[in-house]
C-alpha angles and dihedrals in degrees: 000000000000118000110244122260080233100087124187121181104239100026103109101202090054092244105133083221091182096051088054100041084059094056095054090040084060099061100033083057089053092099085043084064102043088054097054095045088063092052096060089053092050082053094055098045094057095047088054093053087044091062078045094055092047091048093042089056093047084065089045086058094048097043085050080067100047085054101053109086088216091071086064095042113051130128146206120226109198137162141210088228117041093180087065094046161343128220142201131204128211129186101261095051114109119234114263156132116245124179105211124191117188117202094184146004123231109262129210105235108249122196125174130178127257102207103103104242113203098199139002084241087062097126123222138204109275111246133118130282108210105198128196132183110206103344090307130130121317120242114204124223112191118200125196142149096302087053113020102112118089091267099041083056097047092052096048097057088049092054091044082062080217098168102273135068118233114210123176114241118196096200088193092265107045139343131286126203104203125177133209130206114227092212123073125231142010089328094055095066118140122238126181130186109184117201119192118211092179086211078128125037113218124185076242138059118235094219088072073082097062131101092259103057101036125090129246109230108167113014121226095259127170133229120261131184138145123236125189085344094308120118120233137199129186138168085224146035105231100076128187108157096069109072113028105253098001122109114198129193109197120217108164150030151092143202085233087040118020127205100226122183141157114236115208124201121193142163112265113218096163089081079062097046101054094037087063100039085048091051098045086043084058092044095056091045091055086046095044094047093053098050091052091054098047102041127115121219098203080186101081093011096242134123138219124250096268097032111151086001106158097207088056093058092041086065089034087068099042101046082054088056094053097051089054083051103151112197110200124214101034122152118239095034099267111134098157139029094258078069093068094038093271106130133179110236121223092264103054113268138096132276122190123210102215091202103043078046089062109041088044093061086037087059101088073189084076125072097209089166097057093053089061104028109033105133088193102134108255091007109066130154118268089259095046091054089047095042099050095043097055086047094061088036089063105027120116097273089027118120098265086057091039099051088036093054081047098057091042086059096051089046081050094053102048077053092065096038088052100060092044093053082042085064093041092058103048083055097055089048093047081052085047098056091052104042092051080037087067089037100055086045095058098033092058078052105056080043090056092048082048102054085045102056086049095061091043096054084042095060092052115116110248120227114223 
């Protein structure tokens, strides 16, 4: 028998045995590689629906806010003199203008003692402090010989949370004890009763602590202010009981010197304004995105990862529905958002008017607030209908979690198959090796008997 062309040092028949096992290797993986090819593209597919599912709950988001009234009803507080106050608007506030004059801010009541203490180490008599803030219950304080210096007794009313806080003043000649109410105004002022035990003997007496020896150095003064000509007292200068809606913090003013402002309460439509601009901006993101994920470039003849994906024109269709939502019944005339300068664009997305947007939300005719947030059964609001049906599209048994749990079956499923064909293979190779193994034996034998017969005829004598 010749020897093969496919030569392989070691091998003594000649066959290069390696060599021919790998080729056949090659096409009996071919099904190995197709496998894992679609596993990449169920990879990719479910990547892909996972960046649908992020930008589909960005214009949730951003319908949740087209369906809160809130959204529709906010307002601005602002005033002429921002050093007397500042001012905050809720939704339920009127527009108006108000002129505000403040007389006096609320005060937090200050007290400090009058003894001269030389150190905070100076040591008291023990007893007990028993401190009120406006008539209320008394908290007492007990000092005795692990806390009776000056710092051991203003850390003990602080610990004792007793309504004020003690703080330790070195006035440049001797120490001060002052203490602070924690509570503003004429309900915040400082009482206390000191009462001496003289179980432990101090260089000072503990009653230098009590109302009547300590000195008064801020009173517990309200607030007052006029607004629109009414007098107004509070314990405290952040106000929100005065004008409905309005929350006020009060910085300046005197009766020598008075803080006076206009507040000004208006309606706020740039809330709206941005809450629809951010939720057409959403929308176009979700329709934009689809589209890149199911084209055709018959160009180059390939397709993009969702191309032909059922479930993507599914969503397709019904986000097409929403934004042709029509709302019945609402005043002004407006049913759609090409009402209120909101139009749908040829391919698909959304395209704002700036101007018809405007002059829609500065019509008190039209009940903008109603077309996006109407709860009436089988007649909602365009932010309601959005909002409800992303919710059940991405929702756990929505279509996004359905097709991806699909796809992760399927991803499950080539892995099984995988290791089954892995298998499959180690075992045809393993038949492959024995098989070329025999063959290679008896082919380097047939070579040897050949050899052999070749010598032999070579030795007969030849005849002339």
């Amino acid at each position: 028998m010749a020897t093969s062309s496919i030569s392989s040092p070691g091998i003594s028949s000649g066959l290069d045995v390696n060599g021919i096992i790998s080729k056949l290797m090659e096409l009996e993986r071919i099904p190995l590689t197709k496998l894992n090819m679609r596993e990449t593209d169920y990879q990719a597919k479910v990547s892909a629906y996972g960046t649908i599912k992020s930008t589909l709950s960005s214009l949730r988001t951003a319908a949740n806010a087209l369906q809160n009234t809130a959204t529709f009803t906010s307002n601005t507080a602002s005033v002429s003199d921002s050093t007397v106050l500042s001012a905050s608007a809720s939704t339920t506030a009127a527009a108006g203008t108000y002129n505000i004059s403040v007389t006096q801010l609320a005060k937090f009541h200050t007290v400090r003692s009058n003894t001269a203490y030389a150190a905070t180490s100076d040591t008291f008599n023990s007893g007990t402090l028993a401190i009120k803030i406006h008539g209320g219950a008394a908290v007492n304080v007990t000092i005795d010989n692990t806390n009776n210096t000056l710092a051991g007794i203003r850390q003990a009313i602080n610990n004792a949370n007793a309504g004020v806080t003690a703080t330790i003043v070195n006035d440049g000649s001797t120490n001060r004890l002052v203490l602070r109410s924690n509570t503003s105004g004429s309900v915040g002022d400082i009482n206390v009763t000191v009462t001496e035990d003289g179980l432990t003997a101090g260089t000072h007496a503990l009653t230098g602590i009590d109302s009547a020896s300590l000195v008064q150095t801020q009173a517990a003064d309200d607030a007052m202010l006029n607004i629109n000509g009414i007098d107004i007292t509070r314990t405290s200068n952040t106000i929100s009981d005065a004008v409905d809606g309005v929350t006020l913090n009060l910085t300046k003013g005197t009766l020598a010197s008075p803080g006076t402002t206009v507040l000004t309460v208006a309606s706020d439509k740039s809330a709206t304004t941005t809450a629809i601009n951010s939720f057409v901006k959403a929308y176009n993101d979700v329709v934009n995105l689809l589209k890149t994920d199911t084209t055709y470039n018959s160009t180059t003849k390939t397709a993009a990862v969702l191309s032909g994906d059922g479930a993507i024109r599914s969503l397709q269709s019904q986000l097409s529905s929403l934004e042709h939502t029509s709302v019945s019944g609402v005043a002004g005339g407006i049913s759609t958002l090409s009402d209120i300068g909101v139009s749908v664009q040829k391919d698909g997305t959304l395209a704002v008017d700036s101007t018809k947007l405007s002059a829609a939300l500065a019509d008190p005719n039209k009940d903008v607030t109603s077309l996006f947030t109407q709860m009436t059964s089988g007649n909602e609001g365009i932010g309601v209908k959005f909002s409800t049906a992303l919710q059940s599209i991405l929702g756990f048994d929505g279509l996004i979690a359905s097709r991806t749990s699909g796809l992760q079956t399927s991803i499950k499923d080539i892995g099984t198959t995988r290791d089954a064909l892995n298998l499959r293979l180690t075992q045809i190779e393993a038949r492959y090796r024995a098989q070329f193994t025999a063959l290679d034996q008896l082919t380097a034998s047939m070579n040897k008997t050949s050899q052999y017969l070749t010598q032999q005829l070579a030795n007969l004598p030849s005849s002339k």
